[in-house]
C-alpha positions in Angstrom: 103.5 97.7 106.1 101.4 96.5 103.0 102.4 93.3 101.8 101.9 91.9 98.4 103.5 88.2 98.6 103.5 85.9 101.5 104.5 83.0 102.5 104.1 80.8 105.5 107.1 79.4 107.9 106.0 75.4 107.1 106.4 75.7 103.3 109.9 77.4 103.8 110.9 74.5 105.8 109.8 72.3 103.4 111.5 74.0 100.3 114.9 73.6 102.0 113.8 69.7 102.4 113.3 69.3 99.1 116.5 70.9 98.3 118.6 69.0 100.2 116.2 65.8 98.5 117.2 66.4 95.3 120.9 67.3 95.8 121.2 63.6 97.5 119.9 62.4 94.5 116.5 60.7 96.5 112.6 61.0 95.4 110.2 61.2 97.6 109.5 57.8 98.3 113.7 56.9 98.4 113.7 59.8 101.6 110.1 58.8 102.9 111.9 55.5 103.4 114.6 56.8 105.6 112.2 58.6 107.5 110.0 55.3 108.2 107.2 57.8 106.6 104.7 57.0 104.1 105.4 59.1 101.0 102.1 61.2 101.5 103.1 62.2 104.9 106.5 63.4 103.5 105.0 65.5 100.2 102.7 67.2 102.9 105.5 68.0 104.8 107.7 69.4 101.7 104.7 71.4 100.8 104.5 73.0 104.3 101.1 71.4 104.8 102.6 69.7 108.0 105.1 70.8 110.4 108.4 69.5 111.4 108.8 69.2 114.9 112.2 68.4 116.6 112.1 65.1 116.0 111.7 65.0 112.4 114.5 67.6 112.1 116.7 65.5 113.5 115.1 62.7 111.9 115.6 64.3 108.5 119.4 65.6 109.5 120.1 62.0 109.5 118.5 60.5 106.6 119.5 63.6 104.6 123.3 63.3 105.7 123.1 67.4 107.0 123.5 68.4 110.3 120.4 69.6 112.1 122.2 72.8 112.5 122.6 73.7 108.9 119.0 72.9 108.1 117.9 75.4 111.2 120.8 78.6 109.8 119.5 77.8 105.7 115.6 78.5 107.3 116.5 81.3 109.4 118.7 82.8 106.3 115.5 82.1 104.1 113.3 84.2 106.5 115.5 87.0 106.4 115.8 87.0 102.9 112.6 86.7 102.1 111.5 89.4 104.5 114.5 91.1 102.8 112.0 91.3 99.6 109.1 92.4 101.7 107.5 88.9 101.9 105.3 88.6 104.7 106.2 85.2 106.3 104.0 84.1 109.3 102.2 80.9 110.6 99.2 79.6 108.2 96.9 81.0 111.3 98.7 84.3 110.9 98.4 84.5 107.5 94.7 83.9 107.6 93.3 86.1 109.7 95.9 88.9 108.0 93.9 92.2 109.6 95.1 94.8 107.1 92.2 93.3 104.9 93.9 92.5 101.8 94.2 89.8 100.6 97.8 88.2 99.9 98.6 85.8 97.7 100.8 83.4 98.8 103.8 82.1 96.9 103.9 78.5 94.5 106.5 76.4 95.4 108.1 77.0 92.8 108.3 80.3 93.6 109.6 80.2 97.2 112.0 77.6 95.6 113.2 80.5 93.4 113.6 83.1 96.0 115.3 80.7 98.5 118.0 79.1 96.4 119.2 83.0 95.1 
């Protein structure tokens, strides 16, 4: 299936990070505290230029007051929803060596922000 949007699995994450950020009322640097992170490391990781591994999900559970659980159900219902509007979503890897040879352009944050929160 021909895609025209994509979006890959890290910046979802992070989209639902920031979310949960602002509705705490923290910046950046307030939550990169929490984390014992320095606030670059945590604006890669909203960005989905990083990872979370386990750790920092429960790391971020904590410091954000929201059960790891929920965090893990509001990425999983992002995924479907965004696949749901025929978003290709798919590792950064994936996404770059996409073989049907067009090219995709990925979604902004703002963007995936948008679609998520809907």
């Amino acid at each position: 299936m021909p895609y025209k949007h994509a979006a890959h699995i890290d910046a979802i994450f992070g989209q639902i990070i920031v979310k949960h950020r602002t509705h705490a009322g923290l910046d950046q640097a307030a939550l990169a505290d929490r984390l014992n992170l320095h606030q670059p490391a945590l604006s890669r990781l909203e960005r989905g230029e990083s990872p979370a591994n386990m750790s920092m999900l429960v790391r971020l559970s904590v410091a954000l007051g929201v059960p790891a659980a929920r965090l893990i159900t509001e990425f999983e219902a992002a995924l479907v929803k965004l696949r749901s509007e025929d978003i290709k979503v798919a590792s950064k890897k994936e996404l770059s060596k996409d073989s049907s040879g067009l090219a995709l352009a990925l979604l902004g944050g703002a963007a995936l922000a948008f679609l998520i929160s809907r």
